[in-house]
N, C-alpha and C positions, 0 to 999 in steps of 0.2 A: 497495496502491498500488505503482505501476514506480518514482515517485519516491523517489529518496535522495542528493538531493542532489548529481547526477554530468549528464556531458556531457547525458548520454541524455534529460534532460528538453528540449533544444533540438531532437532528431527526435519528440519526441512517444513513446518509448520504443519507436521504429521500428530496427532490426539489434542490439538491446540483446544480444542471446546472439551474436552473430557479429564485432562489431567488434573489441572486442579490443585499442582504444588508447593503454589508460592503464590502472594498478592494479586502477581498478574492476572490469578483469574478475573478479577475487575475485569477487564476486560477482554479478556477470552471468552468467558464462559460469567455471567454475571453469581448464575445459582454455583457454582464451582465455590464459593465463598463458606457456604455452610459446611466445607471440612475444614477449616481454617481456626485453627486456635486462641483465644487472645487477642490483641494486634500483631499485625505483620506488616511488614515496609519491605518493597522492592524497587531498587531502583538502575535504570541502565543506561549504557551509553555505548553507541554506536558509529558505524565508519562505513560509510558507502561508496563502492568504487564503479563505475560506469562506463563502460568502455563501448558508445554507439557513433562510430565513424560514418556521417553523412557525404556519399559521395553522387556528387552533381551530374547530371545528365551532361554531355556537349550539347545534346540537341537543345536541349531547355531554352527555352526565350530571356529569363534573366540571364543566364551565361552567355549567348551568345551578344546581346545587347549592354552587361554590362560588365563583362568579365570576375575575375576575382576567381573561381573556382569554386573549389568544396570548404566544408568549416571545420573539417577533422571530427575531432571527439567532440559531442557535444553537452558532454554531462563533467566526468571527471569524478573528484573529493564530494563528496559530502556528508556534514556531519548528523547528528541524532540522539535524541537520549526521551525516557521515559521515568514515571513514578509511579506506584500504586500503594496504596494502602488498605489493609482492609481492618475490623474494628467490630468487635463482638462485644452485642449488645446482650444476650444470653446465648444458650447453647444451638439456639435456635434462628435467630435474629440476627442478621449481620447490616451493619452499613460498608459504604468503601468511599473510595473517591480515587479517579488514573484521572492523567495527564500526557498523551501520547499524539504521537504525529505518523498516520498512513496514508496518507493520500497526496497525490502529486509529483512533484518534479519540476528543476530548475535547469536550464535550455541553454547554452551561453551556443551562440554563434561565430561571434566575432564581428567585426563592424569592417572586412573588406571583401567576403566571400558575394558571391553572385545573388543570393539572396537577402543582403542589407536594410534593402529598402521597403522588405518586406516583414522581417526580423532578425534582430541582432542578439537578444537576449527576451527570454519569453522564462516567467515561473508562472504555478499555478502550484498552491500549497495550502494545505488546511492543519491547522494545531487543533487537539481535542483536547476538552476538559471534560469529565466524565461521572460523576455523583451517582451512587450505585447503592441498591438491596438486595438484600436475599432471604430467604425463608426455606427453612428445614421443613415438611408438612408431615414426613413422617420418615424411619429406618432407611427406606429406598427413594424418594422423590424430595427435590430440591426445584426451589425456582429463584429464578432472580430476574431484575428489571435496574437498566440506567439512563440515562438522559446526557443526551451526545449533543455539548455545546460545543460546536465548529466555529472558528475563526478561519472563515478562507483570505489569501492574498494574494492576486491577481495583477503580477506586473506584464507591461509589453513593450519592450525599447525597441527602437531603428534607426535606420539612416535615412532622414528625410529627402525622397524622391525630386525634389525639385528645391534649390538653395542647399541645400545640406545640411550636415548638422544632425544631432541625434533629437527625436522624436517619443517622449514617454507618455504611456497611458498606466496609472495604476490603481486600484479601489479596494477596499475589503470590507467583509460583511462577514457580518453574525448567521448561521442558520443553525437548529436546533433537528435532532433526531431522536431514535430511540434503539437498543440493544435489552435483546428479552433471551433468554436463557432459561432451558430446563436442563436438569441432571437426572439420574435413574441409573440407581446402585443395586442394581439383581443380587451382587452376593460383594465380598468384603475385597474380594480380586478384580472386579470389572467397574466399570463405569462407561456411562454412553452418555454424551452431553448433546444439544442443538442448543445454538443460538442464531437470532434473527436481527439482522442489521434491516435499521430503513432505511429508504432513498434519502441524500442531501442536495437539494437544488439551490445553488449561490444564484445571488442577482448581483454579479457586479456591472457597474456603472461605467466603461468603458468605449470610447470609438474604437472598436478592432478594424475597420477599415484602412484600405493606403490609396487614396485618390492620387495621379500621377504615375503610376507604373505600369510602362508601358500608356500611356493615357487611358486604362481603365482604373475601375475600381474595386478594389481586392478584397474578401475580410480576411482576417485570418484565422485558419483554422480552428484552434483551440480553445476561440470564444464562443464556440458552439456547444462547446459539449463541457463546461465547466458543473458537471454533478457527477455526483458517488451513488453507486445505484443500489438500489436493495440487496441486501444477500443472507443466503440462509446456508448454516455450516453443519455438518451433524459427523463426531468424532465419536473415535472408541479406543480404550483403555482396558490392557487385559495381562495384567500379572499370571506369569506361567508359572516361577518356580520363585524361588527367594534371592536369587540373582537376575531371572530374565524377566522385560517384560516387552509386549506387543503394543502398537498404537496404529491409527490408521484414521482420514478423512474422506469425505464427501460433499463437498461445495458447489452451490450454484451463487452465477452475481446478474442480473438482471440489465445488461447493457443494452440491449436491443431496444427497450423503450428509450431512449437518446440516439436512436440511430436517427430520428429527422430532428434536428432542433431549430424554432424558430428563436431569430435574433432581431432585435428593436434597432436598428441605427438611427440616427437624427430624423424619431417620428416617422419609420417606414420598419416592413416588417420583408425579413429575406428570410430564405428555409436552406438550411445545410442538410445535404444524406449522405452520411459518417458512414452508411452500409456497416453498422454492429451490429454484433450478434451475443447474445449469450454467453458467459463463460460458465466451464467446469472446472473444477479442481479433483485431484485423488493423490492421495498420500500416505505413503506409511514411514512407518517409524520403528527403534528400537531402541531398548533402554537397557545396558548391561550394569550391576552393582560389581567393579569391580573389589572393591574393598571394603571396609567399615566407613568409609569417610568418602570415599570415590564411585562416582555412577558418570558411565560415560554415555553420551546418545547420538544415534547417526538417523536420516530419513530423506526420502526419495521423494518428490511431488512431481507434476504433471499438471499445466495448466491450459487449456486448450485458448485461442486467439478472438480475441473482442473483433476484429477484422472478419467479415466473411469472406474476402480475399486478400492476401499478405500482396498481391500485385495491385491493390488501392487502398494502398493505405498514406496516410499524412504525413508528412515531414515532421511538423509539430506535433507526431501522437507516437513515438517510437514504444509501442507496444505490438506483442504479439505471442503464440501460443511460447510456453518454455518450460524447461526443466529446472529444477531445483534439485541441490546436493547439497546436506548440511549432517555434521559435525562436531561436538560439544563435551565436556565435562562440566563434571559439578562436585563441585570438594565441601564436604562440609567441617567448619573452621572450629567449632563448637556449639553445645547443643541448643544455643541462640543465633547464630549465623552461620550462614552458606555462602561462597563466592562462585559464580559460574563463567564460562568464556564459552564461545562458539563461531565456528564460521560459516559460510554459508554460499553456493557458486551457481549462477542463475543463466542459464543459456537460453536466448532466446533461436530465434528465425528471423531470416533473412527477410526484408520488409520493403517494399516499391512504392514508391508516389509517383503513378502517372499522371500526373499535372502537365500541360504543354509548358508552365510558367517558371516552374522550379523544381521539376520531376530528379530523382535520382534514389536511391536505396543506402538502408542501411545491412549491412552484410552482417552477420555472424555476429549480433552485438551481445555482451555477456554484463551481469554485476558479480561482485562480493562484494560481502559483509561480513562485517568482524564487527562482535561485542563481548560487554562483558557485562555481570548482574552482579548486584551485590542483595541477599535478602536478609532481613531481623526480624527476630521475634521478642516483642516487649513482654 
């Protein structure tokens, strides 16, 4: 996800690598730091709302053999919040340090729907902590570099298939990344940013297997594909007048090397094909100065689907191509702090798991999000 909780979700996470306005660029854009004044603290908090109704094949083999239905919504509430700081060393030199969480998703099923025994509740969530430089080199060119400590955590609840009874599997692990960032200021109105995210590969320790259903034996999807794949973002910033400005993205994310993942169960090696593919992003954005104190921001994205067909895709992986519409103001409260709000409305596409075992779709599933930033400057 682009969201964590910062302005960017009010452009629709439209000039995210080139804005540059507040702490966050931590991690937006790492070189983004070297326009930053002094120190600066920002910090956010967030409210996600998920609305993906899983409805159950008849035909299915767990519905027909064990009833129960579909599990309704499987997402709902959930909450979110970030920090960044950043911290000048001279005019030139900056450090930072963010604290944020994008990646993942928690799954509640329910413990009587037709697929119980296979899962009843499934998260897969990663927190970042995030220690960051930057370096002014000259008038037009900035660069920066951070170091992406991930705490992934990997739960998997069910209804055990034979005796009863719910059945957890959970583990978490450290794995370490990197975000690299250039900036490039042609004149005092533009700015172009990239930055490059690497791949996150967790090893967690888990049996995703369910021996007894149906008397075969199952894994579950999601254990397959628990990594964050490389991505590279390249945005742009372009002040038109003294009230208006323009912004706009270009993303790639590298999912397609995880379309086969191999998985270790008890000392045997099975291969999942997730059929992924590549994702793009494009976005724009706009930025109006209403007043001395008020700028409001709205922006459009477009993200095409990690799925090479939305008619096989996973139960447990409700992703797929969607729109984004976001939203925002930003008041500033005095010439040391700014408080910002935004929202944000995420439409996805309609998604199929043709599984003979627990096939069914998710129809028309949508998010919002709503937050709000508070920023200081010491």
């Amino acid at each position: 996800m682009y969201e964590v909780a910062t302005s960017d979700i009010g452009f629709a996470g439209a000039g995210t690598a080139a804005r540059a306005e507040d702490a966050s660029t931590v991690y937006a854009n790492p070189a983004g730091m070297t326009r930053l004044a002094g120190k600066q603290l920002t910090v956010g908090a967030q409210a996600l709302y998920g609305s993906f109704d899983y409805k159950v094949n008849d035909q299915s083999l767990a519905q027909q053999n064990f009833g129960g239905g579909s599990p309704g919504n499987v997402v709902g509430w959930m909450p979110g919040a970030s920090l960044f700081y950043s911290h000048s060393i001279d005019d030139r030199l900056k450090v930072g340090i963010a604290t944020y969480s994008n990646y993942g998703l928690a799954l509640d099923y329910g413990n009587d729907w037709a697929g119980r025994n296979l899962t009843d509740q499934a998260t897969l969530m990663a927190m970042t902590v995030q220690p960051t430089v930057a370096y002014k080199l000259n008038d037009h060119w900035s660069v920066g570099a951070g170091l992406t400590a991930n705490y992934g955590m990997f739960k998997l609840q069910r209804v055990a298939a034979i005796g009863g009874g719910n059945r957890e599997e959970k583990d978490y692990d450290w794995e370490y990344g990197a975000r690299l960032g250039v900036m490039f200021e042609p004149s005092p109105a533009m700015r172009i940013g990239t930055v490059w995210t690497s791949k996150v590969e967790y090893d967690f320790e888990v049996n995703a297997s369910v021996t007894g259903l149906l008397g075969r034996t199952r894994t579950f999807p999601v254990a397959a594909s628990i990594n964050a794949p490389q991505q590279v973002m390249f945005s742009v910033y372009q002040k038109l007048s003294e009230r208006w400005a323009m912004t706009g993205n270009l993303g790639w994310q590298d999912w397609s090397e995880f379309s086969q993942t191999s998985l270790e169960l008890n000392g045997s090696t099975s291969i999942s094909n997730l059929e992924l593919q590549d994702t793009w992003n494009i976005a724009f954005g706009a930025q109006y100065q209403y007043s001395a104190t008020t700028r409001v921001n709205a922006g459009v994205a477009y993200d095409t689907s990690w799925y090479k067909s939305n008619n096989q895709a996973s139960f447990a992986l409700p992703s797929s191509q969607a729109w984004r519409f976001g939203l925002g103001a930003q008041y500033t409260l005095s010439p040391k702090s700014e408080l910002g709000v935004a929202v944000e409305y995420l439409r996805g596409s309609t998604m199929r798991d043709s599984s003979q075992l627990i096939g069914g779709e998710y129809s028309d599933p949508y998010m919002a999000f709503l937050s709000a930033q508070y920023s200081y400057k010491f």
